[in-house]
C-alpha positions in Angstrom: 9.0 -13.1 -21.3 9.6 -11.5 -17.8 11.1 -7.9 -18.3 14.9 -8.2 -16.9 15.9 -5.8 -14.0 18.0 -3.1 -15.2 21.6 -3.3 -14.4 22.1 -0.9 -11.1 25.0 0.8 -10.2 26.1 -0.2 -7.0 28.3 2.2 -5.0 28.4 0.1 -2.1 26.9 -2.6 -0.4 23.4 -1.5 0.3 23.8 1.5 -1.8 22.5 2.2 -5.7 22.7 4.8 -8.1 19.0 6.5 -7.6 16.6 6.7 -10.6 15.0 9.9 -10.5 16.6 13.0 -9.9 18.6 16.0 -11.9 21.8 18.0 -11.5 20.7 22.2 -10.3 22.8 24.6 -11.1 24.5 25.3 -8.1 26.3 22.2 -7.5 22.7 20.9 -5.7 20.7 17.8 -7.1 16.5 17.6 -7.0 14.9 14.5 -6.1 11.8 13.8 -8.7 10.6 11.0 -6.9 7.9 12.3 -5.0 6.1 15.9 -4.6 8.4 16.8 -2.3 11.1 17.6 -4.4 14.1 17.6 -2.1 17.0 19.7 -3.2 20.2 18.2 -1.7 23.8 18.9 -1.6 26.9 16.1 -1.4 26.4 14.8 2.1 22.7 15.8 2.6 19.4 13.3 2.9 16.4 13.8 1.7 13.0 14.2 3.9 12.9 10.0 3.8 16.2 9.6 4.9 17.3 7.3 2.5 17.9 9.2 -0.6 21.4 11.0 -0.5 23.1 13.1 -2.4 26.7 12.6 -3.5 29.3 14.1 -5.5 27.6 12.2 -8.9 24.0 12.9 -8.0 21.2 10.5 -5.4 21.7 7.1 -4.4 19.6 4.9 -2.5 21.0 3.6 0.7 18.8 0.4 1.4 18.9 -1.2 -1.7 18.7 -4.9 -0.9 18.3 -4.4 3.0 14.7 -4.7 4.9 13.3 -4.4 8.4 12.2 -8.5 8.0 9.9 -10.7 6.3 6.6 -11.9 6.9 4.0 -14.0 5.4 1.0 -12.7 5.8 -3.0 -12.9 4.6 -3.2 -11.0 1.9 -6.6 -9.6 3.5 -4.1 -8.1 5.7 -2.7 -5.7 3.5 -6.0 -5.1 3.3 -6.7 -6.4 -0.4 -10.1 -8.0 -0.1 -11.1 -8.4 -4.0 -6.8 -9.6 -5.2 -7.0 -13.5 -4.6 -8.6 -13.8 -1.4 -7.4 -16.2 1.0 -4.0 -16.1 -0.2 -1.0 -15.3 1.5 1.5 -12.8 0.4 5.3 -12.4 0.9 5.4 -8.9 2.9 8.5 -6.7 3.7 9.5 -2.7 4.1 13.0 -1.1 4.6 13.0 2.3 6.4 12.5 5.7 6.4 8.9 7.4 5.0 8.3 10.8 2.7 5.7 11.2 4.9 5.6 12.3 8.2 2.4 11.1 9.9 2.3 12.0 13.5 -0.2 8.7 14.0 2.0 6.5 11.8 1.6 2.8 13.4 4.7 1.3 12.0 7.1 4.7 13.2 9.7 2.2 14.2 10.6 1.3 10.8 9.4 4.6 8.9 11.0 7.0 11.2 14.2 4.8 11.5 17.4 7.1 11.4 20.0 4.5 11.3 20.5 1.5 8.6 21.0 -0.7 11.9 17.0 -1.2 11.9 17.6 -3.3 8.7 18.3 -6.6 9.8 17.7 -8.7 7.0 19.5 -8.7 3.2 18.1 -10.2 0.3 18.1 -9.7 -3.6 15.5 -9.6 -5.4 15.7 -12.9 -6.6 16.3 -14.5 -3.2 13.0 -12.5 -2.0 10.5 -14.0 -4.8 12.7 -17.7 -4.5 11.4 -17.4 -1.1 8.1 -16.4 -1.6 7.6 -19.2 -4.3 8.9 -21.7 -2.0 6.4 -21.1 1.2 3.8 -20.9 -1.4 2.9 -17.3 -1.2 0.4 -15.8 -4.2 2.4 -12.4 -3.7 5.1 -10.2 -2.4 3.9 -7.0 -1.0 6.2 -4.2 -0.4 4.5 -2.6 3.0 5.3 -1.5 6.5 7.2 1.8 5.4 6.4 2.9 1.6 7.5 1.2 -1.3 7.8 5.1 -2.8 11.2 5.7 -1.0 12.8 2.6 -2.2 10.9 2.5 -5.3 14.2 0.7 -7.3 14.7 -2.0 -5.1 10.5 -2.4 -5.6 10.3 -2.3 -8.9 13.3 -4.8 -9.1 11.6 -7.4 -6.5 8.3 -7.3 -8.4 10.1 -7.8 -11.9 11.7 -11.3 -10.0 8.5 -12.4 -8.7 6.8 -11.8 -11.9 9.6 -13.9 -13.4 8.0 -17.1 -11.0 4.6 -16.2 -11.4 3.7 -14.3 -8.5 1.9 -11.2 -8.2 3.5 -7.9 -7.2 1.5 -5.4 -4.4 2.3 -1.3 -3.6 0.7 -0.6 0.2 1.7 3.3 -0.2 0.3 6.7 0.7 0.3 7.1 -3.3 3.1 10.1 -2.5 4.8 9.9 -5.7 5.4 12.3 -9.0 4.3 11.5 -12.7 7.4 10.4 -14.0 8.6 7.9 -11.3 4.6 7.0 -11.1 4.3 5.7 -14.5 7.7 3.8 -14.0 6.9 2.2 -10.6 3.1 1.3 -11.3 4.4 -0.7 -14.6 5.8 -3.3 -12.7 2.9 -3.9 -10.1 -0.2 -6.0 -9.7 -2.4 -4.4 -7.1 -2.1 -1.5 -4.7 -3.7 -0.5 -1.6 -2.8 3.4 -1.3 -3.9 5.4 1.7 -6.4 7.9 1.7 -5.4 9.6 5.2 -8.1 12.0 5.5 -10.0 14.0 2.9 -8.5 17.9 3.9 -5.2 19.7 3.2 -5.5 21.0 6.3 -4.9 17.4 8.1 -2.5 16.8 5.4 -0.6 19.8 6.2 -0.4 19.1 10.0 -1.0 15.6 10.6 1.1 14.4 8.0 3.7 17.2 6.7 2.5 16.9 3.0 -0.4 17.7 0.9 -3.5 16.3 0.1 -3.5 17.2 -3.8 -1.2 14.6 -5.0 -2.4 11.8 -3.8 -5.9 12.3 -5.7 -3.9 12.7 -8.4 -2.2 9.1 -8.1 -5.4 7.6 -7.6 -7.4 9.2 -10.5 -4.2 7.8 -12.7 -4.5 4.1 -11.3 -7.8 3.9 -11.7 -8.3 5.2 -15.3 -4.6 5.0 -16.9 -3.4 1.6 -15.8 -4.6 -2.1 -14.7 -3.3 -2.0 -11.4 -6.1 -3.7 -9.2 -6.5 -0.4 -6.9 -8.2 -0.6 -3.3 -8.5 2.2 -0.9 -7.8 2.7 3.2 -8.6 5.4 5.2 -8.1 5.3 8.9 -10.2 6.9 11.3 -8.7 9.3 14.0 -11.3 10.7 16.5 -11.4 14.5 16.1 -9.0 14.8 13.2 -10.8 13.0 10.2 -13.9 11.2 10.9 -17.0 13.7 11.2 -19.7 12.9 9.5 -19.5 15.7 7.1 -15.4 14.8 6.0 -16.6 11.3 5.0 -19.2 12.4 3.1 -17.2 14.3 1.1 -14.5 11.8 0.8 -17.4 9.4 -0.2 -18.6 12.2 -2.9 -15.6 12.3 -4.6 -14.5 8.7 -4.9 -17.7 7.7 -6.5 -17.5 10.4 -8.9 -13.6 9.4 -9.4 -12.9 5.7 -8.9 -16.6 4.4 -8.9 -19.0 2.3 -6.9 -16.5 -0.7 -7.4 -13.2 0.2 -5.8 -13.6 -1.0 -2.4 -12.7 1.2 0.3 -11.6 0.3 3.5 -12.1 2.6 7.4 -10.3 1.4 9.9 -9.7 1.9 13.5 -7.3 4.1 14.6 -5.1 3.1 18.1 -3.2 5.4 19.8 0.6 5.3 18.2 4.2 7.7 18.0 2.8 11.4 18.6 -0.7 10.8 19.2 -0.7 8.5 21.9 -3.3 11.3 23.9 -5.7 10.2 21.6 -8.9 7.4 22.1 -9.1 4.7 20.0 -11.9 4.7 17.4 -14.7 3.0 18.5 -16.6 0.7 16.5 -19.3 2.5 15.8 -17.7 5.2 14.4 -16.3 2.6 11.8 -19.5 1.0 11.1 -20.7 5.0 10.9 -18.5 5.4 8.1 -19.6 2.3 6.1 -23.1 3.2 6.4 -22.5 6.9 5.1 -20.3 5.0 2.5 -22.7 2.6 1.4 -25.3 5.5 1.1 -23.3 7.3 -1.2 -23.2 4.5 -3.5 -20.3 2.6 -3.2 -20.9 -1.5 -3.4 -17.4 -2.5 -1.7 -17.2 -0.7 2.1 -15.3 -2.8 4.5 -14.2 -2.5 8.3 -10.6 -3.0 9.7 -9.0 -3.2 13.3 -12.1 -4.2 14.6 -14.3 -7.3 15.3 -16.9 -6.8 12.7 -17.6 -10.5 10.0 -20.7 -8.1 8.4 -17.9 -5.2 7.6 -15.5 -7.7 6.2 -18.0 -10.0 3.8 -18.7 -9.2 0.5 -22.0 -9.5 -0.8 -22.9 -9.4 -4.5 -23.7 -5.3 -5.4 -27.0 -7.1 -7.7 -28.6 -9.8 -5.3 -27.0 -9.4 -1.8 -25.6 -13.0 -2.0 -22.5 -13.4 0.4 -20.1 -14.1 -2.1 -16.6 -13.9 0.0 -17.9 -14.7 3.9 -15.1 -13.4 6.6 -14.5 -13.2 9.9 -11.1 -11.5 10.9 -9.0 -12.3 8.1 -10.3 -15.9 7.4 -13.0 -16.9 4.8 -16.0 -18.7 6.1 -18.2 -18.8 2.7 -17.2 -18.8 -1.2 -19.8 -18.0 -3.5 -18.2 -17.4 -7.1 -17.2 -19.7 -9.5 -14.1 -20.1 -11.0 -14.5 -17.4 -13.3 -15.6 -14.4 -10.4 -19.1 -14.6 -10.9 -21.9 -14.8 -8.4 -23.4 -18.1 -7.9 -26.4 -16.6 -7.0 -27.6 -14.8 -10.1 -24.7 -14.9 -12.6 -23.2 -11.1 -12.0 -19.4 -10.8 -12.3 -17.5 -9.7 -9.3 -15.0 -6.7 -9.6 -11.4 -7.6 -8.7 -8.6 -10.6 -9.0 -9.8 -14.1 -8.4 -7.9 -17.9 -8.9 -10.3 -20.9 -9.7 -10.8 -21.1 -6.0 -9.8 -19.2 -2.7 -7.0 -19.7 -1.1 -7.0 -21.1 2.2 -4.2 -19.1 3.9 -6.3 -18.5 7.1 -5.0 -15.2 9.9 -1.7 -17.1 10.2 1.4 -14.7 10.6 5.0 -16.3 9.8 8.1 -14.7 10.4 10.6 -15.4 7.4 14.3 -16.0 7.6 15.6 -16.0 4.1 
């Protein structure tokens, strides 16, 4: 049996009781949603803008509002080894607890005003939807599922409910407690590995490096969340050589040669529009020192690139998933995930056959 939502307090429309915080003892409250541990008096906001403090403790603001819904590929998110082919319900609300200065969706995670939310939905309405246009999934995406974690957690419990899947695209900027909680109710993530330095966390982002290792250690050896990992390449700031080396190091030794890792391009965007895009060979670059390092799934994003995006069996080099852009061109497994070539069982989440979803981009009105 699906689990059943809990029972929110609503303050007002929009507005919930929030789940993870505590009372100081100096008529403050302290978020314990995320590292950043905002300490907030009646009338104040947290860093993300949406968790406030009242008189009774935090509430979140955009319960049940978002900044619109799309159906996408699910490639898109990018998920490469979680049902490929298939299309996924995707929506975000606003604000970030983050503060990337290259942040490529800054319209909807640096919004200061509820206004930017245009569309309101339940939960139930959202996976009713998503069952009904046929989607595989509902992603929570654009800004980070983190900062409206409840509403999240409430969405994926309702798609669950119809049979669909239920997929985090976050910066993985969360603490233990809420972690565990949020993570129980999800399918997949893809959780962004922004650069592999405190020092670019620190200025480039306005947070620290630290804890999102941490989350990604967790997923990968504490739960069954299907885990992929994206790191975006910014000329100058995070792509040397040497930096993805050591990125490289570290998440064979952590995750293993079978989470797939994703670089992508990097276009100029919000407060770093002085800045080139990255080329394409410093993508490919990346893959290569990747692949080198020992890791079996290395793809390329945000550029033209059908050898970056196929997968190719780790034991015989069979194309097993063929892809140019986000559509597949060649199926090798069988219905079970296994190579037809020599029999070896592919890591990830895979139906009976691919879906056939294609680049296509819908808006949704539900």
């Amino acid at each position: 049996m699906a689990p059943t939502p809990p029972s929110r307090t609503f303050l007002a429309p929009g507005t919930i009781r929030a789940q993870w915080w505590h009372r100081l003892g100096d008529a403050r409250f302290q978020c314990d949603l995320c590292p950043r541990a905002c300490r907030l008096a009646p009338g104040q906001r947290g860093f993300c803008f949406v968790r406030e403090a009242d008189a009774d403790g935090l509430r979140l603001t955009t319960y049940g509002r978002a900044s619109g819904f799309c159906v996408d590929p699910i490639e898109k998110k990018p998920l490469n080894h979680f049902y490929p082919g298939t299309s996924v319900l995707s929506f975000g609300t606003a604000g970030c607890n983050l503060g990337c200065r290259f942040c490529q969706n800054w319209d909807i995670s640096k919004a200061r005003s509820a206004d930017r939310l245009s569309e309101i939905a339940t939960p139930a309405a959202i996976a009713a939807a998503a069952a009904r246009v046929g989607c595989r999934a509902v992603a929570f995406t654009y800004n980070d599922p983190v900062i409206f974690a409840e509403y999240a957690m409430d969405s994926a419990m309702a798609a669950r409910a119809v049979g669909l899947a239920a997929v985090a695209v976050t910066a993985g900027y969360m603490l233990d407690d809420a972690r565990a909680e949020f993570y129980r109710h999800m399918d997949a993530a893809n959780v962004d590995l922004k650069a592999f330095s405190e020092a670019f966390y620190r200025r480039q982002c306005i947070g620290e490096l630290a804890p999102v290792l941490e989350t990604l250690i967790w997923l990968k050896r504490e739960t069954s969340v299907w885990l992929e990992v994206t790191t975006l390449l910014i000329p100058g700031l995070n792509d040397s050589p040497e930096e993805i080396g050591r990125l490289c190091d570290w998440f064979l030794e952590h995750l293993g040669p079978d989470t797939p890792l994703h670089f992508t391009a990097f276009h100029p965007d919000y407060k770093l529009t002085h800045l080139p895009s990255t080329s394409s060979e410093i993508v490919r670059a990346a893959r290569r020192v990747a692949t080198t390092a020992g890791l079996r799934f290395v793809y390329t994003g945000n550029i033209r690139d059908p050898d970056g995006q196929t997968t190719r069996c780790p034991a015989c080099g069979t194309i097993v998933i063929g892809r140019n852009g986000y559509d597949l061109t060649r199926w090798g497994l069988t219905p079970t995930g296994v190579c037809v070539g020599c029999g070896t069982t592919l890591s990830g989440r895979f139906d009976a056959t691919p879906g056939t979803w294609g680049s296509r981009r819908e808006r949704l009105f539900l």
